[in-house]
N, CA and C atoms of all chains as a GROMACS GRO file, in nm:
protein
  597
    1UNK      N    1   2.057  15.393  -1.280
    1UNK     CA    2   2.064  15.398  -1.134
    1UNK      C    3   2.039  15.543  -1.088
    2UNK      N    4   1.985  15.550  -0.998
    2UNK     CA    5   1.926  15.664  -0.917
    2UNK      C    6   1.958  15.697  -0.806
    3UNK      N    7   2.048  15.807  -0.775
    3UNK     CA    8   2.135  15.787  -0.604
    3UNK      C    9   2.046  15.970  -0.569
    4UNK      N   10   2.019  15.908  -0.414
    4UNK     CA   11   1.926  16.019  -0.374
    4UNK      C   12   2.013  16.101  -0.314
    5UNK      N   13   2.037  16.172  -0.225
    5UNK     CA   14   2.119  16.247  -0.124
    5UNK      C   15   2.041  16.348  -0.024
    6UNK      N   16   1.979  16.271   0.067
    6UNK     CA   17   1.860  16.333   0.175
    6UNK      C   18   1.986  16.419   0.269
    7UNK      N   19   1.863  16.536   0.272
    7UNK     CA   20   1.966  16.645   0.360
    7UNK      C   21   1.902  16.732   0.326
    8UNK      N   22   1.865  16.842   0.438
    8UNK     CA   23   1.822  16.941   0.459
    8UNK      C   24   1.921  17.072   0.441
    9UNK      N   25   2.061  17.077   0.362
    9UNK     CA   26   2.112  17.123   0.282
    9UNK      C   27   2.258  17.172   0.373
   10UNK      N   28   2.264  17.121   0.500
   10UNK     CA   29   2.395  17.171   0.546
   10UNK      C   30   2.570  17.134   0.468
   11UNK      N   31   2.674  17.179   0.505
   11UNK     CA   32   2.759  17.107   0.465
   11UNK      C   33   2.826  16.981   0.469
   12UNK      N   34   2.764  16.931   0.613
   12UNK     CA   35   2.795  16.736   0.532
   12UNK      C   36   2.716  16.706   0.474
   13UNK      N   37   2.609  16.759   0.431
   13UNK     CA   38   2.510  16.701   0.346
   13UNK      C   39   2.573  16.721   0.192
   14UNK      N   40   2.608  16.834   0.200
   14UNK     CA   41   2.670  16.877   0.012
   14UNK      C   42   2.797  16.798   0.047
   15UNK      N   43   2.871  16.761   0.159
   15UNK     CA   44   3.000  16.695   0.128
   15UNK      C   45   2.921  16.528   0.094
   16UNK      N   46   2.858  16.474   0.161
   16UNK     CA   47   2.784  16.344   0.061
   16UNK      C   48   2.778  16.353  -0.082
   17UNK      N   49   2.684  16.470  -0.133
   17UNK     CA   50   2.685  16.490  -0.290
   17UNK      C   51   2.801  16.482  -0.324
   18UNK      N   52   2.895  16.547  -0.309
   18UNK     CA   53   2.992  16.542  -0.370
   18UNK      C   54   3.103  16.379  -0.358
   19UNK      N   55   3.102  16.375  -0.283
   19UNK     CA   56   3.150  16.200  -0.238
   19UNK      C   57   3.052  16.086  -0.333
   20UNK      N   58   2.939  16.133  -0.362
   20UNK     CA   59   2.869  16.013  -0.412
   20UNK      C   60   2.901  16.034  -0.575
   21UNK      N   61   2.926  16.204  -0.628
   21UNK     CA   62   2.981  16.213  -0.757
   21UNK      C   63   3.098  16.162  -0.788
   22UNK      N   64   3.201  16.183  -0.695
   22UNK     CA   65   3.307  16.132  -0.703
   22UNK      C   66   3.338  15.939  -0.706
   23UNK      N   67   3.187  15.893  -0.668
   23UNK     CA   68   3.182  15.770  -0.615
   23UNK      C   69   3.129  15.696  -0.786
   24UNK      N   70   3.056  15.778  -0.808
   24UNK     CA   71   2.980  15.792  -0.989
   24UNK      C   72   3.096  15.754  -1.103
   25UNK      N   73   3.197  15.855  -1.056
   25UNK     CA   74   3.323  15.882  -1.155
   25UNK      C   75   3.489  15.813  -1.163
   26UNK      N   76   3.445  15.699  -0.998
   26UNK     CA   77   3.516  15.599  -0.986
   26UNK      C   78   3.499  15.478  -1.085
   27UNK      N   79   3.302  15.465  -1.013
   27UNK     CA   80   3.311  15.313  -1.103
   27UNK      C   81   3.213  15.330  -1.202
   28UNK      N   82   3.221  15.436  -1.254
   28UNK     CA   83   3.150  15.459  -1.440
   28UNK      C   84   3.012  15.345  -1.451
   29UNK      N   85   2.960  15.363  -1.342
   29UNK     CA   86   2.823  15.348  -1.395
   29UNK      C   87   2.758  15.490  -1.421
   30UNK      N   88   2.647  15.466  -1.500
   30UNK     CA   89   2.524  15.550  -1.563
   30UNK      C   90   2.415  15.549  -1.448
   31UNK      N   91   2.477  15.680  -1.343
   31UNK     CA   92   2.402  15.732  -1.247
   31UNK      C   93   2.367  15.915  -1.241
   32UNK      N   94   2.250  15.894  -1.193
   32UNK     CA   95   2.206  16.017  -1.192
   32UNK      C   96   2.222  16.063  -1.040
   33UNK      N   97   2.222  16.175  -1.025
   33UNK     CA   98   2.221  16.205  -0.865
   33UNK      C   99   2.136  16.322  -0.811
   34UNK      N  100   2.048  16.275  -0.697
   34UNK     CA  101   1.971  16.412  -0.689
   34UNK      C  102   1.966  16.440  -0.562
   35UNK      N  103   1.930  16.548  -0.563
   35UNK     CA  104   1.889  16.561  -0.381
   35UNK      C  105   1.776  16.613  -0.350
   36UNK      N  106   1.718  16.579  -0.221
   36UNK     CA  107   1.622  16.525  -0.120
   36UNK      C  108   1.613  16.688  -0.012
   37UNK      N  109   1.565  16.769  -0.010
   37UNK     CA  110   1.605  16.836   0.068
   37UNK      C  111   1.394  16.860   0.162
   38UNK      N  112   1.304  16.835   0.082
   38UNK     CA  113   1.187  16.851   0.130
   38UNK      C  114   1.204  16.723   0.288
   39UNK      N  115   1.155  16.812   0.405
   39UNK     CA  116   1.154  16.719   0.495
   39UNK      C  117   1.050  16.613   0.511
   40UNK      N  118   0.960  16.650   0.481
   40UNK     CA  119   0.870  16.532   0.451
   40UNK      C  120   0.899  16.414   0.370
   41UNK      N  121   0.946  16.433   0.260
   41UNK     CA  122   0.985  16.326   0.143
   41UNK      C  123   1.154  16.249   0.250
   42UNK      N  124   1.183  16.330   0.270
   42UNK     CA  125   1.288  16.257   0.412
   42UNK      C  126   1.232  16.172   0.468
   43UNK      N  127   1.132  16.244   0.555
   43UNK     CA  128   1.109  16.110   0.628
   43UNK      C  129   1.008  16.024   0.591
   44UNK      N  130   0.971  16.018   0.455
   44UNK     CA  131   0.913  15.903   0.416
   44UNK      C  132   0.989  15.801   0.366
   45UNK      N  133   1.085  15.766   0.348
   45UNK     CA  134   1.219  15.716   0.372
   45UNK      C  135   1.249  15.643   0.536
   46UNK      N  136   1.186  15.694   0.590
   46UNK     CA  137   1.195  15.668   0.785
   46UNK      C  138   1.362  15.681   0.796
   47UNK      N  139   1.436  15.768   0.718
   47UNK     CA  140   1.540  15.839   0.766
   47UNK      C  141   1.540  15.908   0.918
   48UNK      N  142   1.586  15.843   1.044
   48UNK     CA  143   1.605  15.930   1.110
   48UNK      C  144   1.761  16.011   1.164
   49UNK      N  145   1.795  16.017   1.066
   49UNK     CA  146   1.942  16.106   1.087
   49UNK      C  147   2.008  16.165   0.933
   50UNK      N  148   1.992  16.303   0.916
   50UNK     CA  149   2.072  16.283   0.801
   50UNK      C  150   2.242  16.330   0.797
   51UNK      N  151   2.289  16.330   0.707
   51UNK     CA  152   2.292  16.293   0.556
   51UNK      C  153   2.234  16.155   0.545
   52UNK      N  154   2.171  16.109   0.424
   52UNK     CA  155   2.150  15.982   0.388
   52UNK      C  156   2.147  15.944   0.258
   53UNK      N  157   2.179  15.814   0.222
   53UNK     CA  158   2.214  15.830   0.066
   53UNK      C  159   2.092  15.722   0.045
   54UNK      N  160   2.029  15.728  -0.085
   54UNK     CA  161   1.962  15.635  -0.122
   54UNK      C  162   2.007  15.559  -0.261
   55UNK      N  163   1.980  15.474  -0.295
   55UNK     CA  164   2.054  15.393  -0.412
   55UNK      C  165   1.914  15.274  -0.426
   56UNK      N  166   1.832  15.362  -0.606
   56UNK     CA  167   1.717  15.277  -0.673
   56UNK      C  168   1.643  15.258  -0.522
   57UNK      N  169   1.642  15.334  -0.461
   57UNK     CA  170   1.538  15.336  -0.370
   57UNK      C  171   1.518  15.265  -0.220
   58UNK      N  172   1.643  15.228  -0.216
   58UNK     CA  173   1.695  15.182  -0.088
   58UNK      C  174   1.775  15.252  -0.043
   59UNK      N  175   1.770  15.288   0.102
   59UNK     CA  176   1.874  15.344   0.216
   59UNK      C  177   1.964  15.311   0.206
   60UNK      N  178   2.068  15.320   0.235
   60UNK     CA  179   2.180  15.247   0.231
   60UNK      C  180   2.278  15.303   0.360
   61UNK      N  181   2.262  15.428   0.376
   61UNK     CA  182   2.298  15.459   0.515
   61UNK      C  183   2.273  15.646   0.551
   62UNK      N  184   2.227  15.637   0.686
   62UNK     CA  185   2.171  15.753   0.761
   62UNK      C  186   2.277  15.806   0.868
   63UNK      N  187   2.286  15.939   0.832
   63UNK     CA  188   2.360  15.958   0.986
   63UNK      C  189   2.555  15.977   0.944
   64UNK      N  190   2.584  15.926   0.865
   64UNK     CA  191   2.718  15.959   0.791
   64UNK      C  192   2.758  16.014   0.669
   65UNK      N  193   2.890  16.071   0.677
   65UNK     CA  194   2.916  16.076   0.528
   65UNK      C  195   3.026  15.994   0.514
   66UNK      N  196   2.981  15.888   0.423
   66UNK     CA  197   3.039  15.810   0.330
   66UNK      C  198   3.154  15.880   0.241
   67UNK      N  199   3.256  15.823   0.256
   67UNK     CA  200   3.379  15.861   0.141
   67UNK      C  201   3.355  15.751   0.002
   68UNK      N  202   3.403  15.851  -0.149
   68UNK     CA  203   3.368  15.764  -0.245
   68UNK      C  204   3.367  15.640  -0.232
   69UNK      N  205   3.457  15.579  -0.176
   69UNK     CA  206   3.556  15.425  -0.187
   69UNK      C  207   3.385  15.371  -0.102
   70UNK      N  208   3.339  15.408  -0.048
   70UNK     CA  209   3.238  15.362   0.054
   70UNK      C  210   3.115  15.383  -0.020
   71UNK      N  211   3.106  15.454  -0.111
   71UNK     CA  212   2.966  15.436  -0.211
   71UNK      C  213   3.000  15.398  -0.302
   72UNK      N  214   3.100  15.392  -0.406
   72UNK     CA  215   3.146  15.332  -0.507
   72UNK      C  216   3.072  15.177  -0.462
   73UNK      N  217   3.125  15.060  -0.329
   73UNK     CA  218   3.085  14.960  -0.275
   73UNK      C  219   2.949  14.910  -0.323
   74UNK      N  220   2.863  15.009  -0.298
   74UNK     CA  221   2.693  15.023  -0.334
   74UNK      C  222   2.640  15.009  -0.516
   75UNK      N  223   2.763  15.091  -0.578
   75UNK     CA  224   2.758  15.112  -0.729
   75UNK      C  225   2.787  14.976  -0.787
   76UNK      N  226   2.870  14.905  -0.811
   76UNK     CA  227   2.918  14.810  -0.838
   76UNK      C  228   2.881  14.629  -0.806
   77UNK      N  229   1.213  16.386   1.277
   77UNK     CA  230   1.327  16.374   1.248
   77UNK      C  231   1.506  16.441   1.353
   78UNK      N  232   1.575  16.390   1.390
   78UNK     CA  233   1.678  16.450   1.474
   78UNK      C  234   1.775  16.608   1.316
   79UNK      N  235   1.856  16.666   1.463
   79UNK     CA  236   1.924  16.788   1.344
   79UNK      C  237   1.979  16.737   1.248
   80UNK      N  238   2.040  16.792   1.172
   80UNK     CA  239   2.067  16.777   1.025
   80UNK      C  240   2.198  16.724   1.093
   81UNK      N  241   2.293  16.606   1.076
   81UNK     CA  242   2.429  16.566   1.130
   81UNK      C  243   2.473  16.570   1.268
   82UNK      N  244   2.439  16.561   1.324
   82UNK     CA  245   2.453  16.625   1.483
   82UNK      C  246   2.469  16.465   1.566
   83UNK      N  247   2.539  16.443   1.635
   83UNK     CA  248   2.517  16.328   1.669
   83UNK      C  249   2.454  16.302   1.830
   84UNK      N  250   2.434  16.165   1.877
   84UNK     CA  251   2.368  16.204   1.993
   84UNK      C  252   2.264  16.132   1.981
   85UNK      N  253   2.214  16.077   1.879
   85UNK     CA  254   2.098  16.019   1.847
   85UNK      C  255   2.007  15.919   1.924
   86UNK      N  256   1.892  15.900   2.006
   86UNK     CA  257   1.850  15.807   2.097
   86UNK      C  258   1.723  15.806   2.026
   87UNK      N  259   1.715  15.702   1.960
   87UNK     CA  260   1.566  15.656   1.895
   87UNK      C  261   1.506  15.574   2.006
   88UNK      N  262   1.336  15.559   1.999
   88UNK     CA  263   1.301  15.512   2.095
   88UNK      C  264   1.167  15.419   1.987
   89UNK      N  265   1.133  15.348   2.055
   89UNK     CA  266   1.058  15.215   1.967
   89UNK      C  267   0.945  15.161   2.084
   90UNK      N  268   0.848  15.180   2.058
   90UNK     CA  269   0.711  15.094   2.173
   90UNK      C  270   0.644  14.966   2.098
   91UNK      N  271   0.624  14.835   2.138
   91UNK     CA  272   0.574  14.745   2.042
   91UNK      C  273   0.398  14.798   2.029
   92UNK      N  274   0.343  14.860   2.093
   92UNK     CA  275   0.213  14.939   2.043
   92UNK      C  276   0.121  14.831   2.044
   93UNK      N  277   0.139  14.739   2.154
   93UNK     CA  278   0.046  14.609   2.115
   93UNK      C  279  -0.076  14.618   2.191
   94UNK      N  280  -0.172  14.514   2.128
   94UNK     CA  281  -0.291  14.499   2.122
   94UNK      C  282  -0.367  14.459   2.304
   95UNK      N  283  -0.314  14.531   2.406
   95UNK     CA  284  -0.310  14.558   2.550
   95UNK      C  285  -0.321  14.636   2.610
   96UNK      N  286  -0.341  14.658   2.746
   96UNK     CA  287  -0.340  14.785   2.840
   96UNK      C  288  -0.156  14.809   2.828
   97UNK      N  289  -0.043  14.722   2.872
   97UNK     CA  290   0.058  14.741   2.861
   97UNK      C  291   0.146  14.754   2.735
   98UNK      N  292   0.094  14.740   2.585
   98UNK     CA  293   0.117  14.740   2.481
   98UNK      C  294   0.116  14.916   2.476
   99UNK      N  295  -0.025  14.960   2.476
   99UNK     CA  296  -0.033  15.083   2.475
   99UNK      C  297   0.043  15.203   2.587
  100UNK      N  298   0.064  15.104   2.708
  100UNK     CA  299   0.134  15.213   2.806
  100UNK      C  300   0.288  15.237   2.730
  101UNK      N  301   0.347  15.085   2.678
  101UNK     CA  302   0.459  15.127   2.572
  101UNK      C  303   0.501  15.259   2.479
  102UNK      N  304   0.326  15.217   2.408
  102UNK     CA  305   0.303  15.347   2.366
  102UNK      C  306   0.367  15.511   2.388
  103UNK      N  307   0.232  15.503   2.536
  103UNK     CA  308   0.230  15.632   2.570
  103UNK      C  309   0.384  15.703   2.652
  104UNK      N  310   0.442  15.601   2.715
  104UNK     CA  311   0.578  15.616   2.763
  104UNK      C  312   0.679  15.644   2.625
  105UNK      N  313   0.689  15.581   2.518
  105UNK     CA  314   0.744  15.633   2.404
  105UNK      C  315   0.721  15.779   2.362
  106UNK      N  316   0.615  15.806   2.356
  106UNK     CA  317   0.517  15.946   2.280
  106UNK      C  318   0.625  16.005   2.395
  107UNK      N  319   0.568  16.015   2.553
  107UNK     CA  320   0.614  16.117   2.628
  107UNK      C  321   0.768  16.190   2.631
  108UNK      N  322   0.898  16.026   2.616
  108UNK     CA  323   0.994  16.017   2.646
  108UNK      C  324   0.997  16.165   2.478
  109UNK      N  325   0.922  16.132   2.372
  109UNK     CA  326   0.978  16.240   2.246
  109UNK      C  327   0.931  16.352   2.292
  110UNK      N  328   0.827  16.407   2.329
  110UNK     CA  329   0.767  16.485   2.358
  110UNK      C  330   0.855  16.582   2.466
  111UNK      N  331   0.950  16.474   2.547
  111UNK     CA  332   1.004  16.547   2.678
  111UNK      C  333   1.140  16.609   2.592
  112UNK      N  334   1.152  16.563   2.466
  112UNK     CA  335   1.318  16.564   2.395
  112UNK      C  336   1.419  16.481   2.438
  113UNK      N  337   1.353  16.343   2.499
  113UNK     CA  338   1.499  16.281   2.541
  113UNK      C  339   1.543  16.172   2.400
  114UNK      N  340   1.409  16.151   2.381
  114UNK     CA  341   1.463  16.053   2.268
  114UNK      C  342   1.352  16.086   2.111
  115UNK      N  343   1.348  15.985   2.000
  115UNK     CA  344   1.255  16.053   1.871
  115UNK      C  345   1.227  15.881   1.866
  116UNK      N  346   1.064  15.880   1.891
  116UNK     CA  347   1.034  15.799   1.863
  116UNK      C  348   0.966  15.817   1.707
  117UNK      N  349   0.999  15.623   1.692
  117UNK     CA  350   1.030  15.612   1.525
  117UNK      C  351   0.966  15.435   1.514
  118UNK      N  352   0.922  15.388   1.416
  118UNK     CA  353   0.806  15.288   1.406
  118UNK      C  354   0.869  15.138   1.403
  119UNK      N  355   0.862  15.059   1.521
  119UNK     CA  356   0.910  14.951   1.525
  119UNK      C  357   0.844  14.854   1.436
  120UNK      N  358   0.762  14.867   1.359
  120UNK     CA  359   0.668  14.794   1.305
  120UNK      C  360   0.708  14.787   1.149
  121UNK      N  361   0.776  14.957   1.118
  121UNK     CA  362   0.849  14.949   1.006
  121UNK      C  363   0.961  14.822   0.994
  122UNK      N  364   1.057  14.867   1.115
  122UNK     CA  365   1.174  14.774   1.124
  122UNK      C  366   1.115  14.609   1.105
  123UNK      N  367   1.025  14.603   1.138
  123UNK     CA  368   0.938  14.408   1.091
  123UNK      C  369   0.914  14.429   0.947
  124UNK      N  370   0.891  14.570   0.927
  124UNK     CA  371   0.866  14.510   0.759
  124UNK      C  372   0.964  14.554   0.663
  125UNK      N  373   1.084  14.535   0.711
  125UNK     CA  374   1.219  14.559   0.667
  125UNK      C  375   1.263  14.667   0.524
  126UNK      N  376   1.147  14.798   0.601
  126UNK     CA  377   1.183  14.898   0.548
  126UNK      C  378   1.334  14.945   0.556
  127UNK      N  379   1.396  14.966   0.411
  127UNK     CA  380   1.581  15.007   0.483
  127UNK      C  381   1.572  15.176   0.562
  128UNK      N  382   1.527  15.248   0.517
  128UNK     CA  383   1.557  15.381   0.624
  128UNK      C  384   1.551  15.345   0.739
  129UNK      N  385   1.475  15.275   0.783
  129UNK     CA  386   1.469  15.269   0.909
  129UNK      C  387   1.527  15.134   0.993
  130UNK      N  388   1.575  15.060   0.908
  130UNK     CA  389   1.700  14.954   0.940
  130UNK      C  390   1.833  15.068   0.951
  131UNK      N  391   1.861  15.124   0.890
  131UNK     CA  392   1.978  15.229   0.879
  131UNK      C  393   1.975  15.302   1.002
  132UNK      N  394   1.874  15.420   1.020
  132UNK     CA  395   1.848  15.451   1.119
  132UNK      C  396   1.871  15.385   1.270
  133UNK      N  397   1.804  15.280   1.282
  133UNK     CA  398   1.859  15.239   1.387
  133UNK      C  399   1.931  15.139   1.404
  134UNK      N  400   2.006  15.091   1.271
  134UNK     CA  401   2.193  15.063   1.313
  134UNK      C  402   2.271  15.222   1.362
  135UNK      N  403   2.238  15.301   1.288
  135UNK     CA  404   2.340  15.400   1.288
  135UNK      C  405   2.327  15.502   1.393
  136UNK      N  406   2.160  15.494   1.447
  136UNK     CA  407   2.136  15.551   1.572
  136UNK      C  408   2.272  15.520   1.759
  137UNK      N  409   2.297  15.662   1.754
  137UNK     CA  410   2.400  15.630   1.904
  137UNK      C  411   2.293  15.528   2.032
  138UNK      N  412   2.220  15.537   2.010
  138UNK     CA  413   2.136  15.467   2.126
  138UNK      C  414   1.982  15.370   2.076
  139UNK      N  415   1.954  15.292   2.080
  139UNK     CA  416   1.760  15.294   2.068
  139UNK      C  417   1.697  15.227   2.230
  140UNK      N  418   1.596  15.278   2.200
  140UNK     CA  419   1.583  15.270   2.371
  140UNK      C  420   1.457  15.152   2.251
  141UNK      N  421   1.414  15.036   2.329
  141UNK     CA  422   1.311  14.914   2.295
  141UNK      C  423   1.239  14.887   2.399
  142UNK      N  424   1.092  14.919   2.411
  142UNK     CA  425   0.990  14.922   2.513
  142UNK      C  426   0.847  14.812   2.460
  143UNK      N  427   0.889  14.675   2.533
  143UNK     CA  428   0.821  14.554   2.487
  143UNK      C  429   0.669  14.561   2.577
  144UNK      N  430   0.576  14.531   2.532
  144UNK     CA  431   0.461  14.598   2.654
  144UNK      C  432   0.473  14.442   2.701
  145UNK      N  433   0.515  14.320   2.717
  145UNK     CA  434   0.483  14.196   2.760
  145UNK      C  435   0.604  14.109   2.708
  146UNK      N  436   0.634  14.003   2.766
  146UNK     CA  437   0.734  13.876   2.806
  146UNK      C  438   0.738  13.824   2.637
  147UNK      N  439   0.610  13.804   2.592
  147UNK     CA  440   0.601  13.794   2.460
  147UNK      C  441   0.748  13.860   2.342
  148UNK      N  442   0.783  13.965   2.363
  148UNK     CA  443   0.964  14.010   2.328
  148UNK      C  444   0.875  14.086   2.185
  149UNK      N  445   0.822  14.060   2.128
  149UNK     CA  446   0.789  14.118   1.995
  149UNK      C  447   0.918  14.217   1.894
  150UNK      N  448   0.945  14.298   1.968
  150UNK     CA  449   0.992  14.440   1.921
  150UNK      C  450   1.162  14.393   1.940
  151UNK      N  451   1.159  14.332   2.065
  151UNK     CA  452   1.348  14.274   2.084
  151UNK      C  453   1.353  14.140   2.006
  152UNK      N  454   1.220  14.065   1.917
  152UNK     CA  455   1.284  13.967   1.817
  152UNK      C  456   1.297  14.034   1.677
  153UNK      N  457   1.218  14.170   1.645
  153UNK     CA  458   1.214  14.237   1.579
  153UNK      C  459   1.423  14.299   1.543
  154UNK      N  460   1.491  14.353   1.643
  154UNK     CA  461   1.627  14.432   1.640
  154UNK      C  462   1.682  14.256   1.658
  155UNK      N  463   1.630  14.118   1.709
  155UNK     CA  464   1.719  14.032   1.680
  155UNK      C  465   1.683  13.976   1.554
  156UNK      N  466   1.615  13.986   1.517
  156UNK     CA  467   1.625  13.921   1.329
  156UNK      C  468   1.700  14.047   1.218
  157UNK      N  469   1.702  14.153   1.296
  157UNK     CA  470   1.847  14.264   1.211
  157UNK      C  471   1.945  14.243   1.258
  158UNK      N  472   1.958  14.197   1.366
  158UNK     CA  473   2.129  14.183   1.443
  158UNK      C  474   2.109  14.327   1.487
  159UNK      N  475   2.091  14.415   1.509
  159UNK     CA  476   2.087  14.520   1.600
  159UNK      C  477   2.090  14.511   1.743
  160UNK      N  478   2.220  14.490   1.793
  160UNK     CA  479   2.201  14.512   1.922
  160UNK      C  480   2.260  14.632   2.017
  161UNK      N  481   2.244  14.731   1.923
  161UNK     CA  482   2.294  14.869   2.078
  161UNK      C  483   2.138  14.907   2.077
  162UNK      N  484   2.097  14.846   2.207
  162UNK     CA  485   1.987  14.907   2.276
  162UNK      C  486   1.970  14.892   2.411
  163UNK      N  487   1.912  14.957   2.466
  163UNK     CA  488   1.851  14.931   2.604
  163UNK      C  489   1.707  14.872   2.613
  164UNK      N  490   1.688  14.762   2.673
  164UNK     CA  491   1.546  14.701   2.655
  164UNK      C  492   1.475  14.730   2.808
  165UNK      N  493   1.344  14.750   2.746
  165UNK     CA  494   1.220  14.782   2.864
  165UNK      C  495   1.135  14.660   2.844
  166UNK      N  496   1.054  14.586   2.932
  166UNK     CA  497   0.967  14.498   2.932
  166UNK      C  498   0.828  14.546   3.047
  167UNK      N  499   0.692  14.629   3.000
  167UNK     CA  500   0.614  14.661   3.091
  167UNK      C  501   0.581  14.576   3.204
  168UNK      N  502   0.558  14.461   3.165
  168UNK     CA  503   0.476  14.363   3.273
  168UNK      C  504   0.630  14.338   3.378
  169UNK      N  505   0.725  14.357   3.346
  169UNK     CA  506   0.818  14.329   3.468
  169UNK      C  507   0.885  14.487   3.517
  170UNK      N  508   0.802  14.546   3.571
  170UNK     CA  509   0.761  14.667   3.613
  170UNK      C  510   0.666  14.690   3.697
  171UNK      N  511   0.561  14.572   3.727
  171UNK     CA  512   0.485  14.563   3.842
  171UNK      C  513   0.399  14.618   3.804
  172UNK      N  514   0.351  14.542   3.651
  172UNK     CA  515   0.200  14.593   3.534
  172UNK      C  516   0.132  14.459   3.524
  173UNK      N  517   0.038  14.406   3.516
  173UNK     CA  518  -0.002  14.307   3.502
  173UNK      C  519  -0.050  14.315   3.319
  174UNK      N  520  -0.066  14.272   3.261
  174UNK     CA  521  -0.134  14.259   3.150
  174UNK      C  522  -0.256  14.259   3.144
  175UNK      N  523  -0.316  14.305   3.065
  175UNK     CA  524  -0.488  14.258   3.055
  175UNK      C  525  -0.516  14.337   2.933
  176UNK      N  526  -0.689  14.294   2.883
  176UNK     CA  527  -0.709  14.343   2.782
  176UNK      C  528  -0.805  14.482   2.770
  177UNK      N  529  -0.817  14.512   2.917
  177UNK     CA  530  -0.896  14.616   2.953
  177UNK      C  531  -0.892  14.749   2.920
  178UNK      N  532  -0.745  14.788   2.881
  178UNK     CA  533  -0.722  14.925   2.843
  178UNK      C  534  -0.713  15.016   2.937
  179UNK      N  535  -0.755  15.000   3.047
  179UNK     CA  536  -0.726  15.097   3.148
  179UNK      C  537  -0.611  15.129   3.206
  180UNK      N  538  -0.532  15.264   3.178
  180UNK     CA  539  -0.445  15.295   3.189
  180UNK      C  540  -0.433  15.387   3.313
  181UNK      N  541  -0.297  15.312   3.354
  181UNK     CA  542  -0.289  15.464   3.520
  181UNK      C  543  -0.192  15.544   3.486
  182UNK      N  544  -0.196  15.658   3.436
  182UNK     CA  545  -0.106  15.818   3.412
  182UNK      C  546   0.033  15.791   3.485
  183UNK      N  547   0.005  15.753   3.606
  183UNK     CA  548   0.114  15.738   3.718
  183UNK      C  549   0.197  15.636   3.674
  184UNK      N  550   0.145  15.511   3.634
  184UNK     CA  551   0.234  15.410   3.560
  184UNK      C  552   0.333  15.470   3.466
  185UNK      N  553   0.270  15.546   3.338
  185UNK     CA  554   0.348  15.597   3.229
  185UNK      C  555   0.434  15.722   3.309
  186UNK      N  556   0.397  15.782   3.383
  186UNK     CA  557   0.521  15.858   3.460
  186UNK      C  558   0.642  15.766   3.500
  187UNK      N  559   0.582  15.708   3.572
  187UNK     CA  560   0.709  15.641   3.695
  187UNK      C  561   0.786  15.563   3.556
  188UNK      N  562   0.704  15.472   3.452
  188UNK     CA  563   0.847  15.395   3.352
  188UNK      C  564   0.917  15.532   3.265
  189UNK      N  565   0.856  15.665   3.264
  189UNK     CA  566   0.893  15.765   3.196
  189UNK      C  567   1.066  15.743   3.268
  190UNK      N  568   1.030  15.788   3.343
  190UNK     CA  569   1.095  15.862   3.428
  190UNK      C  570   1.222  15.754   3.487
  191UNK      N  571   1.180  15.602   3.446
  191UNK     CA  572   1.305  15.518   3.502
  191UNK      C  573   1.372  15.501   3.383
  192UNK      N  574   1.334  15.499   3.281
  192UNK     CA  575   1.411  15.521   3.120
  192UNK      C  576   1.498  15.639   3.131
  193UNK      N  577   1.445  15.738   3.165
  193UNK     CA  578   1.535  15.842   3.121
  193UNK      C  579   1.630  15.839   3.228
  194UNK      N  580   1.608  15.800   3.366
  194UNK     CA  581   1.743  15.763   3.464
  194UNK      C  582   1.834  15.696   3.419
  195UNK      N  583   1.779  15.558   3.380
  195UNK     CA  584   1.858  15.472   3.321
  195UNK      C  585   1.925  15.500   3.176
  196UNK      N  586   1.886  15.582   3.124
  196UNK     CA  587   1.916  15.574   2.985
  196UNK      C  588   1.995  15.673   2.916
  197UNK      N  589   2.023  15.742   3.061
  197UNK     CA  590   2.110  15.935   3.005
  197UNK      C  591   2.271  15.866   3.030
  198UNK      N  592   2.279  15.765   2.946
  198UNK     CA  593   2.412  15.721   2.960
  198UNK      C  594   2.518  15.779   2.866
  199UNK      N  595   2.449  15.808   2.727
  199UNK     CA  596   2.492  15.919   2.589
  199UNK      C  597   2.459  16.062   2.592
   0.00000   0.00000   0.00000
C-alpha cells in the first residue's frame, strides 16, 4: 500500500504525515508513505484544497487533517 | 489550486456545453476565478468519478454550479454524488434563450458575473 500526503509543505500538512504514520503503526499494514509537495503533481489529483491524503491512488480526503483513528479506517 | 489549509473554499463548476449558453457558463466561471471570488475546477471530472475531485467538492465550504440550460447536466452530475452544499445557476432562466449560434453578449457574462457573486458572498 502506498499513502501519498499532498501538501505544499506547511504544518498541517506535516501534521497529516505524521497522523497517517501513526495511522500505519495502529493497524500494521505494510505501508509506505510519501509526500506530494510538486504543485503540479497536486493538482493532477484535481485536489483542490490541501492537506490531502491519497491511498493506492485514490483521494480519500482534501482540505483536512485526519487523526490516525480516521486513516487507520482507510488502512484496514 | 486554493492556499495550502486555509479555509473559505468556493469552487465553481460551468457545464461547458455544446451552446451559446453552455459556453456563457463557461465564460462566467473563468471570470468569477479570474475576479478571485471562487477556483474554478472541472465538472466533467466529477462525471467521471475522478476521487480528488469528488473530495474536493464534498469538502469544499461552498461550490457555486452554473447549468447553461433546463437540461440540469452538472446538478445531476453533484446529484449522483449526493453533494448537495451548492448554489445552483441555470443560464436560460436568466433571460438567455438557447441556441446553437455561439454568439455571445459580454454584457450577459457581466450581469450573471455579477448576480453570483451578490448572491453568493454568503461565506
Amino acid at each position: 500500500m502506498i499513502i501519498k500526503i499532498l501538501g505544499t509543505g506547511c504544518p498541517k500538512c506535516k501534521q497529516l504525515e505524521e497522523n497517517a504514520k501513526k495511522a500505519v503503526e495502529l493497524s500494521g499494514v505494510n505501508a509506505t508513505i510519501e509526500k506530494v509537495t510538486d504543485l503540479n503533481k497536486i493538482m493532477d489529483y484535481g485536489v483542490m484544497m490541501t492537506p490531502a491524503i491519497v491511498i493506492d491512488e485514490v483521494v480519500k480526503s482534501a482540505g483536512k487533517i485526519l487523526n490516525p483513528e480516521e486513516i487507520k479506517k482507510f488502512l484496514i | 489550486m486554493s492556499d495550502c489549509c486555509k479555509g473559505g473554499t468556493k469552487l465553481v463548476y460551468a457545464c461547458s456545453g455544446g451552446s451559446n449558453v453552455g459556453q456563457i457558463a463557461n465564460e462566467v466561471a473563468k471570470n468569477l476565478t479570474t475576479e478571485g471570488f471562487a477556483k474554478m475546477t472541472c465538472g466533467i471530472a466529477l462525471g467521471a468519478n475522478l476521487s480528488g475531485f469528488i473530495v474536493s467538492a464534498e469538502n469544499a465550504d461552498k461550490n457555486i454550479v452554473i447549468d447553461g440550460c433546463t437540461v440540469g447536466c452538472l446538478k445531476k452530475v453533484f446529484e449522483n454524488h449526493k453533494i448537495s452544499n451548492y448554489d445552483y445557476y441555470v443560464i436560460t432562466e436568466m433571460g438567455i434563450e438557447k441556441n446553437k449560434n455561439f454568439v455571445i453578449d459580454l454584457e450577459d457574462i457581466y450581469r450573471i458575473k455579477e448576480l453570483i457573486k451578490t448572491q453568493g458572498n454568503k461565506i
